[in-house]
C-alpha positions as CSV (number, residue, x, y, z in Angstrom):
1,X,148.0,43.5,190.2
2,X,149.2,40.1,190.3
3,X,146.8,37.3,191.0
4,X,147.2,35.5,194.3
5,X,145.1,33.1,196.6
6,X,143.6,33.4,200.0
7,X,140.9,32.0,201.9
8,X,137.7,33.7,201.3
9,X,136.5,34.8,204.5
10,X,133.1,37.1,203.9
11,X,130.0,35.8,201.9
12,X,130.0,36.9,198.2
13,X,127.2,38.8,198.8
14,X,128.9,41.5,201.5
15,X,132.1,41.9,199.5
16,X,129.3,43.0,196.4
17,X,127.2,45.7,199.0
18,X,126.7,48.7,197.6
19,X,128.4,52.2,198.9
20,X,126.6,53.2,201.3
21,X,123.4,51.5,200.4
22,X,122.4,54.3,198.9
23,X,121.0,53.1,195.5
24,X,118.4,51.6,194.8
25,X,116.2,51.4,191.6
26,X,112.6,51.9,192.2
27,X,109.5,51.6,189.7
28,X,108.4,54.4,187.5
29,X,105.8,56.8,189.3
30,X,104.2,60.1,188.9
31,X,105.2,63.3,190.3
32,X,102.7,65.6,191.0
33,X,103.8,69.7,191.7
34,X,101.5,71.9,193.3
35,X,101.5,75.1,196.0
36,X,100.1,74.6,199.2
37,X,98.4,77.0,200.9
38,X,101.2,79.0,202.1
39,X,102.1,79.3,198.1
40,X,104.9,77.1,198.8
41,X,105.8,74.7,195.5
42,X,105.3,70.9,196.7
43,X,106.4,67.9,195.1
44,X,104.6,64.4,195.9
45,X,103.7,60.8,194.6
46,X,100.0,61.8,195.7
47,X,97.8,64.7,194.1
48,X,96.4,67.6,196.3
49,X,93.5,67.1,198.2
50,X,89.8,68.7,198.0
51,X,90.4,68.8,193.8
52,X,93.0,71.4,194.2
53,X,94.3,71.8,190.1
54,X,97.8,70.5,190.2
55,X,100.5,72.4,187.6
56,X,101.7,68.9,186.5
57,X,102.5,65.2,185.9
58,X,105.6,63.9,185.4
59,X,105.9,60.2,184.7
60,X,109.6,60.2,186.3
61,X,112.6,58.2,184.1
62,X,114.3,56.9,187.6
63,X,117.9,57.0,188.5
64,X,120.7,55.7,186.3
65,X,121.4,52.0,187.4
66,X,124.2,51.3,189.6
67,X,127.8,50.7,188.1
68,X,128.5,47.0,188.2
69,X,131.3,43.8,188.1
70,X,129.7,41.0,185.6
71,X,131.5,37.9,185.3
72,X,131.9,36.2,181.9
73,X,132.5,32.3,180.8
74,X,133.9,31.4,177.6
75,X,134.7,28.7,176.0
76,X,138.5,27.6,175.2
77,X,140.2,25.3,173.5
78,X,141.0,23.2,176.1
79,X,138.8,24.6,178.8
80,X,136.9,27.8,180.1
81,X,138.0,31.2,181.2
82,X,136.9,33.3,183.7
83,X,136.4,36.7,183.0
84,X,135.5,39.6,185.5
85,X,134.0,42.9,183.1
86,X,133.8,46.4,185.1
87,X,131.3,48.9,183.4
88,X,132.2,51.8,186.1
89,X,134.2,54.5,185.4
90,X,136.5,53.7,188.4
91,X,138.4,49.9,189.0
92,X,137.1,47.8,190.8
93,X,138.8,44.9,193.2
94,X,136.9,41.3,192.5
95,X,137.2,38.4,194.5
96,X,136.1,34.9,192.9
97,X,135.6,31.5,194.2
98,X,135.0,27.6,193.0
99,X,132.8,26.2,194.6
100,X,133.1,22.4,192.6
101,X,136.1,21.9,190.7
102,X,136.0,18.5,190.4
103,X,136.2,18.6,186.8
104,X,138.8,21.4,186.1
105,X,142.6,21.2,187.1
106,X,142.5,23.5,190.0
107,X,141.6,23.4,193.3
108,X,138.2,24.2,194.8
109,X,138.0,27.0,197.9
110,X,140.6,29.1,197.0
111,X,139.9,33.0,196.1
112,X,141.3,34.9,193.5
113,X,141.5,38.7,194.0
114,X,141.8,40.5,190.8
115,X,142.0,44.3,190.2
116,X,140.0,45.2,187.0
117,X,140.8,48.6,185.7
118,X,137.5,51.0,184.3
119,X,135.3,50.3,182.1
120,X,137.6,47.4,181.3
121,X,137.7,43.6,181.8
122,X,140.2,41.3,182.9
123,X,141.1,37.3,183.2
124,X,140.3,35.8,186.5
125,X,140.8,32.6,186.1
126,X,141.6,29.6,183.1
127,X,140.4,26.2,183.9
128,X,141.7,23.4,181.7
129,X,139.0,20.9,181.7
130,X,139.9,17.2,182.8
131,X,140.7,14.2,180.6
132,X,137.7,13.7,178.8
133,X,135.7,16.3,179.2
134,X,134.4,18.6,177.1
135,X,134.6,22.6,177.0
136,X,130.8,23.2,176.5
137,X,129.7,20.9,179.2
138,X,132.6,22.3,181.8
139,X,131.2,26.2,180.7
140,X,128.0,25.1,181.6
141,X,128.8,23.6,185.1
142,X,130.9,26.5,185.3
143,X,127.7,28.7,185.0
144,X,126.6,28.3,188.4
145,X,129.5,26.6,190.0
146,X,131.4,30.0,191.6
147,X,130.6,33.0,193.9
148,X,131.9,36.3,193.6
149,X,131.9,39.6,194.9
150,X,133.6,43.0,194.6
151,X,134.5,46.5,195.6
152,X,134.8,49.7,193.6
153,X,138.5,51.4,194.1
154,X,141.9,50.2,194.5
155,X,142.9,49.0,197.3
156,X,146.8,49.7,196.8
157,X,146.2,53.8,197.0
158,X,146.1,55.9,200.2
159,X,143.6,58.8,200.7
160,X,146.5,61.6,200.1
161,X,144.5,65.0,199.5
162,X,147.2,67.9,198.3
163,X,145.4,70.1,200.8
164,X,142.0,70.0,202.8
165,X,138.7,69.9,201.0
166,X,136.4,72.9,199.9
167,X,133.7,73.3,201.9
168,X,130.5,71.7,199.6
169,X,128.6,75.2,199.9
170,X,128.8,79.2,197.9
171,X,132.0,80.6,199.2
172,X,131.2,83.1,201.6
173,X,128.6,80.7,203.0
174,X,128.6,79.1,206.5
175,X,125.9,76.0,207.7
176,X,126.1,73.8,210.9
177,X,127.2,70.6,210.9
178,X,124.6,68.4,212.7
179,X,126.7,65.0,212.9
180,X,130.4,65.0,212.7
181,X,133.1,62.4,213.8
182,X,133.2,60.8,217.5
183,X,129.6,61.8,217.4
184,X,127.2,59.0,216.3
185,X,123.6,59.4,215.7
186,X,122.9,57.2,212.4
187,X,126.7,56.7,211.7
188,X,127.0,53.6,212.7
189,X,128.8,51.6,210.4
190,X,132.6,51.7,208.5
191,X,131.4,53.3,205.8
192,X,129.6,55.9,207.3
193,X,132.1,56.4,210.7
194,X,133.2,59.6,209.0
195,X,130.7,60.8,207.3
196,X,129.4,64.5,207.6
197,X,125.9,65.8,207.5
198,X,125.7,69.6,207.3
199,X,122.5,71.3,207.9
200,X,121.1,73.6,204.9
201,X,117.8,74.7,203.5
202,X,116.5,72.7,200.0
203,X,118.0,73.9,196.6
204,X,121.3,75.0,198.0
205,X,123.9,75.1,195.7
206,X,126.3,71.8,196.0
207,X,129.8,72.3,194.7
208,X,132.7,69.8,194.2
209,X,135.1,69.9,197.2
210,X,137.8,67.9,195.2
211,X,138.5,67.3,191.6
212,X,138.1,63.6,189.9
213,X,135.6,62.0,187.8
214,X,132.0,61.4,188.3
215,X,131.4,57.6,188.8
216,X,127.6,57.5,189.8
217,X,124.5,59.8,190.3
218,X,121.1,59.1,191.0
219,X,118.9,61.9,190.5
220,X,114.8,60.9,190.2
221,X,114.1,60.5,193.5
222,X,111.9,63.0,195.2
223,X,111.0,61.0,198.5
224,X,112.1,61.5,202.3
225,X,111.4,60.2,205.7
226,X,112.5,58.9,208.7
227,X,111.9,55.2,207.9
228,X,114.8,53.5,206.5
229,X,112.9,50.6,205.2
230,X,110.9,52.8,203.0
231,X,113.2,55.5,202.3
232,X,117.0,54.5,202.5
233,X,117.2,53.4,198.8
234,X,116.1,56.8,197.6
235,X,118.5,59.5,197.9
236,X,120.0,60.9,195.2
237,X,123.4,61.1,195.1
238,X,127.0,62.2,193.0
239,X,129.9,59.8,193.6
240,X,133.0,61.2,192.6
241,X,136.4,59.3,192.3
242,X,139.7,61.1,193.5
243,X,142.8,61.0,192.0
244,X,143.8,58.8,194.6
245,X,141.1,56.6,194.0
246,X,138.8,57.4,197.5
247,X,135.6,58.8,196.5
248,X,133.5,61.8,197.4
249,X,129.5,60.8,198.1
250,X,126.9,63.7,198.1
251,X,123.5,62.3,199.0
252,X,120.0,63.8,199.7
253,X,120.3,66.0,196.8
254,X,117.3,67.2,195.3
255,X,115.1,65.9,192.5
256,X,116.3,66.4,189.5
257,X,119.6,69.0,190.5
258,X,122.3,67.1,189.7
259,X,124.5,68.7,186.8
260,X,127.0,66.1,186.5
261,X,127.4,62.4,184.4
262,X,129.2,59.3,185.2
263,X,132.0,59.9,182.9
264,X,132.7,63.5,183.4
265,X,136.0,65.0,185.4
266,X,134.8,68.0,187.2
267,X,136.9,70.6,188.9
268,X,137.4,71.3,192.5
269,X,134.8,74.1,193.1
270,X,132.3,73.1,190.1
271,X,128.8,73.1,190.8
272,X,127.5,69.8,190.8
273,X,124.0,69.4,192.4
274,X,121.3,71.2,195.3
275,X,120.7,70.0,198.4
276,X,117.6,68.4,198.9
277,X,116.3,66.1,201.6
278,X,115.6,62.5,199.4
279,X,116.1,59.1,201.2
280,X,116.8,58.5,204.7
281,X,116.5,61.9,205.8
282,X,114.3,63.7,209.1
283,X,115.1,67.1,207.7
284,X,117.3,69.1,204.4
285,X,121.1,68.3,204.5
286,X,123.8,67.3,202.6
287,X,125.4,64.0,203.7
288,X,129.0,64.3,202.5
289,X,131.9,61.1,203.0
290,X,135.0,60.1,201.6
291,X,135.5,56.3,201.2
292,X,138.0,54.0,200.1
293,X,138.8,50.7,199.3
294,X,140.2,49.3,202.6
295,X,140.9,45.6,201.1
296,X,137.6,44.4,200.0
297,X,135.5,46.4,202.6
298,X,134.5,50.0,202.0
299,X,135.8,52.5,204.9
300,X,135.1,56.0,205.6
301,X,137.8,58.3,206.5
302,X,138.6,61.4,208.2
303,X,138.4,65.1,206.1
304,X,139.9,67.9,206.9
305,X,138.3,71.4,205.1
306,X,140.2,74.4,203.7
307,X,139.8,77.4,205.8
308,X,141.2,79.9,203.2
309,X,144.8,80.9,204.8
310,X,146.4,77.6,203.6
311,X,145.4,75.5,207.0
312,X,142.7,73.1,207.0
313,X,140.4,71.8,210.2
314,X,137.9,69.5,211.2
315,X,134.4,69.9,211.2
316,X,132.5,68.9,214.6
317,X,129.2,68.5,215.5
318,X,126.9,71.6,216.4
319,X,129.7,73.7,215.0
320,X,129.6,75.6,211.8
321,X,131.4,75.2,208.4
322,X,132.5,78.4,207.1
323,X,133.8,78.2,203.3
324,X,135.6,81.6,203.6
């Protein structure tokens, strides 16, 4: 992708939001497993009351850390370069900005939009210093002289599936989908205008519903509620990167289910995770989306499911999804 210049119209900070939100790393804490009084196996952050024995502590190793864009300075001879470095397993679109250029030879307020491949790095930007100045002093004004942000994908692909998603469930299997496209109860945003959330007990088998490679997972989290501010940074999650370079997001999963690593190209119909009910979540579901890279914003878009006689059609709110 050819570098080119436009005017930066979004703060750094939005272009580098998260997917979804979904991530975030939390402190260390114990996890305590005991029945209640129906004989049911609970998991907390609190032990039982009245001195009940608990079966035991976990001190929990939380979620792997968020795949990230860092940007590197180094030294030339006649300058500094700019280099953007992508440790995800996807590529990622980076937009870059001067702000004071008053000592390099280009001009300050313009962008450059780069696309750096996975787990790979590329040259944003080489800035010959000005008569009479130094490389080591422009690196260091270079330091904190820029802004930058980015999104994971490419936006030059379409979302092009070669026929309509598996149903994330057993086949044979059938649950109701609670929120589905117009309707929107807490999908509110681009990202999530699409998004599915099918109703289904905790510990339900989660299977791939398109092939690609895994490009994030969180898995330690074993909290849920209805209060965002508490508990939307802590659902676990599987993000998956098509072929076409949209990615699949499975969230809520349960503590400590998910099968799959950042890294690892699974197959349409491989189980991945179970269903659980971590994060922002009033009850057990799996929230299931398909994003892409719309041109440094991250969109939703519409999925169509298999139905088994080589059609495919679109799941609706209060209706169920039958993986024949």
């Amino acid at each position: 992708m050819a570098t080119h210049h436009v005017q930066l119209t979004v703060r750094a900070a939005l272009l580098g939001a998260v997917l979804l939100g979904l991530i975030v790393s939390v402190a260390a804490d114990s996890l305590y497993t005991y029945r209640d009084e129906s004989g049911a196996l609970v998991f907390s952050d609190r032990p039982p009351d009245g001195g009940q024995v608990f079966e035991r502590e976990l001190r929990v190793a939380h979620s792997t850390k968020s795949p990230e864009v860092t940007i590197r300075v180094e030294t030339t001879g006649s300058g500094v370069a700019l280099w953007a470095d992508n440790d995800c397993h996807c590529p990622a679109q980076v937009a870059i900005r001067l702000i004071d250029a008053r000592d390099v030879a280009t001009h300050s307020g313009d962008t450059v939009i780069r696309l750096v491949p996975a787990r790979g790095s590329t040259q944003l930007m080489n800035l010959p210093a000005t008569a009479g100045l130094v490389s080591s002093r422009l690196s260091a004004d270079v330091q904190s002289g820029y802004e930058f942000g980015f999104i994971f994908g490419d936006p030059d692909t379409q979302h092009a599936p070669a026929e309509g998603y598996r149903p994330p469930f057993a086949a044979g299997r059938r649950f109701m989908i609670s929120q589905a496209f117009p309707d929107a109860v807490t999908h509110l945003t681009l990202e999530s205008r699409y998004a599915i959330d099918i109703l289904m007990p905790e510990q339900t088998a989660i299977y791939a519903a398109r092939a690609g490679i895994v490009v994030e997972v969180a898995h330690s989290n074993f909290r849920g509620g209805a209060d965002w501010g508490k508990y939307g940074g802590q659902a676990n999650i599987v993000k998956i990167m098509h072929d076409d370079s949209s990615f699949a997001i499975y969230a809520h999963l349960s503590w400590d289910s998910i099968r799959v690593r950042p890294g690892q190209r699974v197959r349409r119909g491989e189980h991945i995770a179970a269903s659980g009910n971590t994060g922002f979540s009033t009850g057990p579901h799996l929230h299931f989306v398909v994003v892409r890279n719309q041109g440094l914003r991250t969109a939703s878009v519409p999925v169509r499911f298999s139905d088994g006689r080589g059609g495919s059609v679109a799941p609706q709110s209060e209706e169920p999804l039958q993986n024949p």
